[in-house]
N, C-alpha and C positions, 0 to 999 in steps of 0.2 A: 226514343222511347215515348211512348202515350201514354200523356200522366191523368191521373183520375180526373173523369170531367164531375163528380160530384166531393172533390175535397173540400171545396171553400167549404159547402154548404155544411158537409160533417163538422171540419172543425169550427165553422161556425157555430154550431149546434153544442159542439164539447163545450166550447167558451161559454158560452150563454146560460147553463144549465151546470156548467160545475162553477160557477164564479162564483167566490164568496168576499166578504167585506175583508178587506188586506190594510196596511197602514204604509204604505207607499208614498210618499211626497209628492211625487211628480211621472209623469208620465215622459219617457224618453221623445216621442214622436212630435207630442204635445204638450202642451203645456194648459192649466186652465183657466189662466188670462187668454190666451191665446185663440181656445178654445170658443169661451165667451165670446171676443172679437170675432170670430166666425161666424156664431149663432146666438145674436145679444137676443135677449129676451129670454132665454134658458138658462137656470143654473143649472152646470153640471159635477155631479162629485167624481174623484174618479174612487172605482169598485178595487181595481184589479191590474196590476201593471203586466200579469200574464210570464214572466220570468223574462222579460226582456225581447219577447215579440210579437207584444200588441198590448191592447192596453182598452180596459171595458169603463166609460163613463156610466152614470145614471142620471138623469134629469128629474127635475123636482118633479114634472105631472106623469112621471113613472114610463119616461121613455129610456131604452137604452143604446146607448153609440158603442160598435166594436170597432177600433181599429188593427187590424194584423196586418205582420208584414212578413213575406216568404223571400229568404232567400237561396239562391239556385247557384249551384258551380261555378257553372257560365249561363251567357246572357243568352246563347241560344237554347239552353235550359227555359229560362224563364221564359222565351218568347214561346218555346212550347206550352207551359203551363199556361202562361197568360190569358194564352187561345183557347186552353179548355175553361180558366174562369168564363171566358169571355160567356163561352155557349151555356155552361152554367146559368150563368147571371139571366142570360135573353130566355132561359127556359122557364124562369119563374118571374119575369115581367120585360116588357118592352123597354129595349134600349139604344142608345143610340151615342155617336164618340162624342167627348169632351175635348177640345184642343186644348193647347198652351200647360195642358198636366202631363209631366214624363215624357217617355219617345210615344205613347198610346195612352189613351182611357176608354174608357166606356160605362155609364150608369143609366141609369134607370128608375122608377118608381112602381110598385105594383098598383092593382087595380083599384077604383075607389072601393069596392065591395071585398078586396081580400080579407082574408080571416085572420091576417100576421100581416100589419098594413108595415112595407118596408121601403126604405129609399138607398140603395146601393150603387158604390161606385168605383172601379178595379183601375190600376195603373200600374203598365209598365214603368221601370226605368232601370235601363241594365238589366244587372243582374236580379233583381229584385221587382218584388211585386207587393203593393199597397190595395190592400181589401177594407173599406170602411162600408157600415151600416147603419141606418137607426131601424128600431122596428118602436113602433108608434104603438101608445097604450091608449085603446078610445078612439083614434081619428085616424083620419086614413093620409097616407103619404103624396105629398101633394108636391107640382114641382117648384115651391116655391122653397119649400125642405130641401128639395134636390139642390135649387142652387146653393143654400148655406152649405148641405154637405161638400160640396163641391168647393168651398172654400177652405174646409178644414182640409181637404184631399191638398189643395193646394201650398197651406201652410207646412202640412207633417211631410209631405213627400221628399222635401231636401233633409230629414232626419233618418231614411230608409236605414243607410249604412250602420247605425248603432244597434242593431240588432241583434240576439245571442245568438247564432245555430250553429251546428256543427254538422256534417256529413260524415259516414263511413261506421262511425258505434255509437252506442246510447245505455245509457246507465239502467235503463227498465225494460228494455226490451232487445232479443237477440236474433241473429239468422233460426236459432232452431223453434221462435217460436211460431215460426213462419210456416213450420210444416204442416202441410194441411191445409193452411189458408191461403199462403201466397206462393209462387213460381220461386225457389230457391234461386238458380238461373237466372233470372233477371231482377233481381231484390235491388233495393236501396232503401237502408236506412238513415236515418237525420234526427239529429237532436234538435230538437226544437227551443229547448229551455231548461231552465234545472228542473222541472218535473212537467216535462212533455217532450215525447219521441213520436215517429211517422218511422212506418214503412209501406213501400206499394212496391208494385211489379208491372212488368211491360203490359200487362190484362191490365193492366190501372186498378186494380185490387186494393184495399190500404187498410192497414191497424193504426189506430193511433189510442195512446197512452198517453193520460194526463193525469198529474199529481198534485194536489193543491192544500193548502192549509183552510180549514173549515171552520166555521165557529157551528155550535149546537144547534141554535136558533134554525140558522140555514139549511142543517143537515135536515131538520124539520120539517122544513118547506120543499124541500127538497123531493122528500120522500113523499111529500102528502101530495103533490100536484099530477096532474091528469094529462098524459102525456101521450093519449092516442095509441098508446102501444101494449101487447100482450106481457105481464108480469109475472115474474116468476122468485118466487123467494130463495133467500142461500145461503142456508144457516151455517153451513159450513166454511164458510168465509165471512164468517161474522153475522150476530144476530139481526143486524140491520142490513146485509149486503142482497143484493136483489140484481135479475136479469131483463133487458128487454129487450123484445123481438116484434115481426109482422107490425109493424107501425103502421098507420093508416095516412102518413103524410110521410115526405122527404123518401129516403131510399128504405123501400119496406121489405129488403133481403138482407140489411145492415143487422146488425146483432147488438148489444151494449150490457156492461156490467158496471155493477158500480160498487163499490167497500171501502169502510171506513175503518183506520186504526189512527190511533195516538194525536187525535185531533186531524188528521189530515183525509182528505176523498181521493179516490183515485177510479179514474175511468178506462176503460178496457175496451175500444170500439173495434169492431170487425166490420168492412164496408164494401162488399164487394160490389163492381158496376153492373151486373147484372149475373140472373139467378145463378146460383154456385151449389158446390154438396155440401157444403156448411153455412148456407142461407139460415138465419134463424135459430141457428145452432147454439143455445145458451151452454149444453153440457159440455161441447168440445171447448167453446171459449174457455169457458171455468177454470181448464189447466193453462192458461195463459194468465189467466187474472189471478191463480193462486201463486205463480211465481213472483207475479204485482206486487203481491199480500205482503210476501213475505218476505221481498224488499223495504216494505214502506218502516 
């Protein structure tokens, strides 16, 4: 099966955007002594431990490091996916392999002039796949960034195995929400964590759901930032809950919804790999994201 060559970047994108401050002690993959000894001269806190597969730092001059980690059935699973991180990753900056990390690596830095200055780096091992990022606030990613990353890759990648996922069903999301958006016929779903599910299809189609605990503050900043993409408000899923479409960066046929209840956010992404009949479609989502709702 041919799995979505734009998922890193999505759920990259979820992480990034729905993280909020968590009270987590430690990071499974990492740790933030450990952390530090990768990249002394930064402190970093950590955000968000992700439910157990990945884990979002923040650095004091406002940079932030994702680490995810994907696990697959089997290893020839993973070496599929791998391959499309891979083309992913070379599609939004030059790359080239990393030895001596997992069975494979490959990282990279983007341009001095990017707009979202990022240093990424992807590793096989087994069954599993390690996604780390910084995306630099102010300065652009440089390769001397890439090596420190490159150390963290190396530290966290013998902690892969602790990770939460499940295969087969997911607490927020079903086969039947799929209709419409993904191929029934070749569907897999995947728990990713206690509040985040994946599903895609042999088109490499994908929904992902994430569910997170929010503080108000965030929800604030959340709502008020400028995100490139067409808005659409959803009072019927709450006075604060909003849709977006046509984005002008990343995949601009992807869809997003977003509501809050009882202190927690939850995200609704539809991401198809190319133009679909429900590109854009915030009305269709909506009855996915009201059954969201009304789980949370």
């Amino acid at each position: 099966m041919r799995i979505l060559c734009c998922l890193v970047s999505c759920l990259v994108l979820l992480l990034a955007i729905a993280a909020a401050p968590a009270h987590a002690a430690t990071c499974r993959f990492i740790t933030e002594p450990q952390l530090a000894g990768a990249m002394p001269g930064t402190r970093w806190s950590l955000v968000s431990d992700q439910d157990g597969r990945g884990c979002i730092f923040q650095g004091e001059r406002g940079d932030t490091l994702m680490l995810t980690v994907f696990s697959n059935p089997t290893a020839d699973r993973a070496k599929e996916l791998y391959a499309t991180f891979v083309k992913a990753l070379g599609e939004r900056m030059p790359i080239a392999p990393v030895p001596g990390i997992g069975d494979e690596t490959q990282a990279g830095t983007t341009t001095p002039k990017a707009a979202r200055p990022e240093a990424s780096i992807v590793t096989l091992s087994g069954e599993y796949i390690q996604s780390i990022s910084i995306y630099r606030s102010g300065r652009p990613a440089d390769e001397a960034l890439l090596k420190r990353l490159t150390e963290v890759a190396l530290r966290a990648i013998v902690n892969v195995g602790v990770t939460k996922e499940r295969f087969g069903s997911c607490e927020w999301l079903t086969a039947d929400d799929a209709e419409g958006f993904l191929d029934r016929g070749t569907l897999t779903i995947q728990r990713t964590g206690t509040g985040s599910c994946l599903m895609f299809d042999g088109a490499a189609n994908t929904m992902v759901v994430a569910v997170i605990a929010m503080s108000r503050d965030t929800q604030v900043n959340m709502m008020n930032r400028t995100s490139g993409c067409k808005h659409v408000p959803l009072p019927e899923l709450g006075r604060e809950a909003f849709g977006e479409h046509s984005c002008s960066s990343g995949n601009a046929n992807a869809v997003d919804i977003y509501v809050w209840k009882d202190g927690k956010q939850a995200s609704i992404l539809f991401a198809p790999t190319k133009p679909h009949p429900e590109s854009g479609s915030v009305e269709r989502l909506k009855a996915v994201a009201g059954r969201v709702f009304g789980k949370m």
